[in-house]
C-alpha positions in Angstrom: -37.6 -29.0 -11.1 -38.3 -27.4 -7.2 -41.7 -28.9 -5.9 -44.1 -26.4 -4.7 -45.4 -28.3 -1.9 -42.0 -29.6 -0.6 -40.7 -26.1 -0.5 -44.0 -24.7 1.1 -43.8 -27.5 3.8 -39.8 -26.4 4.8 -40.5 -23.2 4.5 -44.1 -22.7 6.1 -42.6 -23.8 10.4 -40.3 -20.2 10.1 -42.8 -18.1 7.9 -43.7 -16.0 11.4 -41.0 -15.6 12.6 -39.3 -14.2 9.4 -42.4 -12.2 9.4 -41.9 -10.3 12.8 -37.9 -10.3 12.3 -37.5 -9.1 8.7 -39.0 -5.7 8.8 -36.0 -4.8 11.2 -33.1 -6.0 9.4 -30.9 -3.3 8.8 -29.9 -4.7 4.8 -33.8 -4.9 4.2 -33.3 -2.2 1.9 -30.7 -4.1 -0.4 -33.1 -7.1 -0.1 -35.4 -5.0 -1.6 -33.8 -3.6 -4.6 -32.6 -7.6 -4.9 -35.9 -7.9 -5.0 -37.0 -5.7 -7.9 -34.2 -6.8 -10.3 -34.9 -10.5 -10.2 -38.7 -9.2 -11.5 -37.4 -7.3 -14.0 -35.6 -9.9 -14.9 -39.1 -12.1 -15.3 -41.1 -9.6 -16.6 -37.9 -9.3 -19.3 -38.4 -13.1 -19.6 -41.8 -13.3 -19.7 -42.2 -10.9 -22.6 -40.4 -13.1 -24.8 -42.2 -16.3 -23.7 -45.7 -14.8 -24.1 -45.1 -13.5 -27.3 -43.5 -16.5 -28.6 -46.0 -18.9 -27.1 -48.8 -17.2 -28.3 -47.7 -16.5 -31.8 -46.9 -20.0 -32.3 -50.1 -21.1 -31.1 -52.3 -19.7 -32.6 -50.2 -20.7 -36.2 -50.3 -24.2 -34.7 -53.4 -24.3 -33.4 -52.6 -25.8 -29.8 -54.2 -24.7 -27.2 -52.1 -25.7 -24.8 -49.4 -23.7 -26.4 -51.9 -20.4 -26.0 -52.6 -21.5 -22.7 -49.4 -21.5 -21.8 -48.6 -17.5 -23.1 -51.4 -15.9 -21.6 -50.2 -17.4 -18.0 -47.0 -15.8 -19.0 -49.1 -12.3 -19.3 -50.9 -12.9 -16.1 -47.9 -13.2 -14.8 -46.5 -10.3 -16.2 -49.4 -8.3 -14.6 -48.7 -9.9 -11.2 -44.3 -9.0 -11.3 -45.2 -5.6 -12.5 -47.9 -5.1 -9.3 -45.1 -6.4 -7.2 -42.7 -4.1 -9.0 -44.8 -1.3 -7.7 -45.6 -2.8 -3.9 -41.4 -3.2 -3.9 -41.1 0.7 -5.0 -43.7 1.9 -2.7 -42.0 0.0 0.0 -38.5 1.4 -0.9 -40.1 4.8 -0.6 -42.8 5.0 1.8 -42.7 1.6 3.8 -43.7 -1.7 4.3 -47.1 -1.9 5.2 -48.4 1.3 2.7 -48.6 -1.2 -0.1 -50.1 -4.5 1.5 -53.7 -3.9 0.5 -53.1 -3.5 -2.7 -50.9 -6.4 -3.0 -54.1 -8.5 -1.8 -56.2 -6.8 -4.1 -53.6 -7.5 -7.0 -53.5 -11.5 -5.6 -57.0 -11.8 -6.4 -57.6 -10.3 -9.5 -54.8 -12.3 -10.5 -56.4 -15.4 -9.3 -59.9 -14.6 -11.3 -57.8 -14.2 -14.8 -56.4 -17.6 -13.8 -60.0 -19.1 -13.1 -60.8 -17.8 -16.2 -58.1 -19.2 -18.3 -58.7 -22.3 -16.9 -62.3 -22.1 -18.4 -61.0 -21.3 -21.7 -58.6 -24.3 -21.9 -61.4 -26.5 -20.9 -63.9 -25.6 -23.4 -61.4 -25.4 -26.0 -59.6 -28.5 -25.7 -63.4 -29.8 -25.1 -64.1 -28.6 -29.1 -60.7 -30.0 -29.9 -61.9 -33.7 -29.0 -65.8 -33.0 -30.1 -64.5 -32.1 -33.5 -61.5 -34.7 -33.6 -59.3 -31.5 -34.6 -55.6 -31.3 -33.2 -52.6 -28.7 -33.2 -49.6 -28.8 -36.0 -46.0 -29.1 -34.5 -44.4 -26.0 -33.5 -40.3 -25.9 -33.1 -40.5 -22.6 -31.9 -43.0 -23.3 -29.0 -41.3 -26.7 -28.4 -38.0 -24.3 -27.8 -39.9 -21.6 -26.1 -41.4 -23.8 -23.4 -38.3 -26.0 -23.0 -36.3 -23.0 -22.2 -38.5 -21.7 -20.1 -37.7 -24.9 -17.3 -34.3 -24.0 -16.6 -35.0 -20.1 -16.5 -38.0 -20.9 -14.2 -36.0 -22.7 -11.6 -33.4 -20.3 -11.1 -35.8 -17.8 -10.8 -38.1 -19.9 -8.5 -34.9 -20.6 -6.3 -33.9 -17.0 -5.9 -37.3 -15.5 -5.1 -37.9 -18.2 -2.7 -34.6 -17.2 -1.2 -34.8 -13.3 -1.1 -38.8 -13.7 0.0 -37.7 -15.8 3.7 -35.5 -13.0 4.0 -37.8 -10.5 3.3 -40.7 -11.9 5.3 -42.9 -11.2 2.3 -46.0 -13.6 1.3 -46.3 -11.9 -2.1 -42.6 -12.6 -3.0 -43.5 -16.1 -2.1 -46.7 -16.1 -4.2 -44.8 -14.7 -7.3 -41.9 -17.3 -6.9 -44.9 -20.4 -6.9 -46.1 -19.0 -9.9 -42.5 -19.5 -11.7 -42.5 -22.6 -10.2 -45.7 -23.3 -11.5 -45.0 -22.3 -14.8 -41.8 -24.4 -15.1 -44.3 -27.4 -14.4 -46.6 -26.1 -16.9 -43.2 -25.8 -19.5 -42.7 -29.8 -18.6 -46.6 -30.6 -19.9 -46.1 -28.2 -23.1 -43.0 -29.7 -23.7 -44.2 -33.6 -23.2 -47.4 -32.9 -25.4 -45.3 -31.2 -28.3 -42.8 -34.3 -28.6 -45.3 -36.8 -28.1 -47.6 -34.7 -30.8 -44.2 -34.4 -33.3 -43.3 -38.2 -32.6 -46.9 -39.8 -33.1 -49.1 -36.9 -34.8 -51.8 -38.3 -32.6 -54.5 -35.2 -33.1 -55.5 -35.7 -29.7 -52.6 -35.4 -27.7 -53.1 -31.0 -27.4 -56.3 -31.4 -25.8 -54.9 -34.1 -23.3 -52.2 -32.2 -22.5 -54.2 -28.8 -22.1 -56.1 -30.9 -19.1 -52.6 -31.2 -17.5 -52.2 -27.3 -17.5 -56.0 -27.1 -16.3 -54.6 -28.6 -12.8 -51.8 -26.4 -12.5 -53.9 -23.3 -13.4 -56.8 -24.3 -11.1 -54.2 -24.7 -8.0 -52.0 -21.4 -9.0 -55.5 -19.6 -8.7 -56.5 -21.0 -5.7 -53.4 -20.5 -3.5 -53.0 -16.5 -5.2 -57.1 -15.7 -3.9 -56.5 -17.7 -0.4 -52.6 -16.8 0.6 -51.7 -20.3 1.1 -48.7 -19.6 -0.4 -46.4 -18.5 3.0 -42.6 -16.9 3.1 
């Protein structure tokens, strides 16, 4: 699994300078388009793994598992705004789409903050009411799939984005790699909840994805998150 803060660390000493030198490069163009097809291949992803999370969370009751496909919307909503900031770029230039792309990172960070509350509260009834989540084999499939699919995303993006220069490619690639984290918890609470049947294991593990949402919201409304 790629670690956020390893990769932000390496990557972080050259951000400027790819920043200054990228807009230049005469293949930026083809770096662009390289671009947009690795987020349509998430967004293709992505719709598959909401719609399957969800569904089979809300038949198993986990809210982890539910957790889990609305961050896959969100992040839907976030490929398709850089879809758009790509295309714009590709016909009118760099620097027409950048405040948008700000405005996109936050409102992106405030359905994350938001999601976070959910998962708290409800894994808060879950252990107030001693009331757990069934097994699900399709979310337990779902979510373990989504690991592999999220690092080779996560490496490409990261790739393309210190070529690019571009801080919201580097953004979007942190959230697959945040989500591929986020997989790992699912997938640890699921086989733990099938082995045991422990009711209390959903709401434990929902407190795991609470971190990782808190920190994905945090670094999309500051920018920490550098090419």
């Amino acid at each position: 699994m790629l670690n956020a803060q390893h990769l932000g660390d390496s990557d972080n000493q050259c951000c400027a300078c790819a920043l200054r030198t990228s807009i230049s490069r005469p293949d930026r163009p083809d770096l662009v388009r390289r671009a947009f097809r690795l987020e349509c291949i998430t967004i293709g992803w992505m719709v598959i793994e909401a719609a399957v999370a969800v569904w089979s969370g809300l038949r198993a009751g986990s809210v982890s598992l539910v957790a889990f496909g609305i961050d896959s919307v969100i992040e839907i909503a976030s490929a398709m705004v850089l879809l758009w900031r790509l295309h714009v770029e590709l016909r009118r230039g760099q620097q027409f789409a950048e405040t948008a792309e700000r405005l996109a990172a936050r409102t992106a960070s405030g359905l994350l903050f938001a999601l976070a509350i959910y998962v708290v509260l409800a894994a808060a009834w879950q252990i107030w009411t001693s009331s757990g989540q069934s097994f699900s084999l399709p979310g337990l499939i779902v979510t373990a799939a989504a690991m592999p699919v999220m690092y080779v995303l996560a490496k490409q993006k990261i790739a393309v984005a210190k070529e690019l220069g571009s801080r919201a490619m580097r953004a979007d690639a942190m959230e697959s790699v945040t989500c591929g984290w986020l997989s790992l918890v699912v997938v640890a609470g699921l086989i733990v909840q099938g082995l045991t049947g422990a009711w209390w294991v959903d709401a434990v593990a929902s407190a795991g994805i609470t971190w990782f949402l808190v920190k994905e919201g945090r670094e999309a409304w500051t920018g920490d998150c550098c090419c």
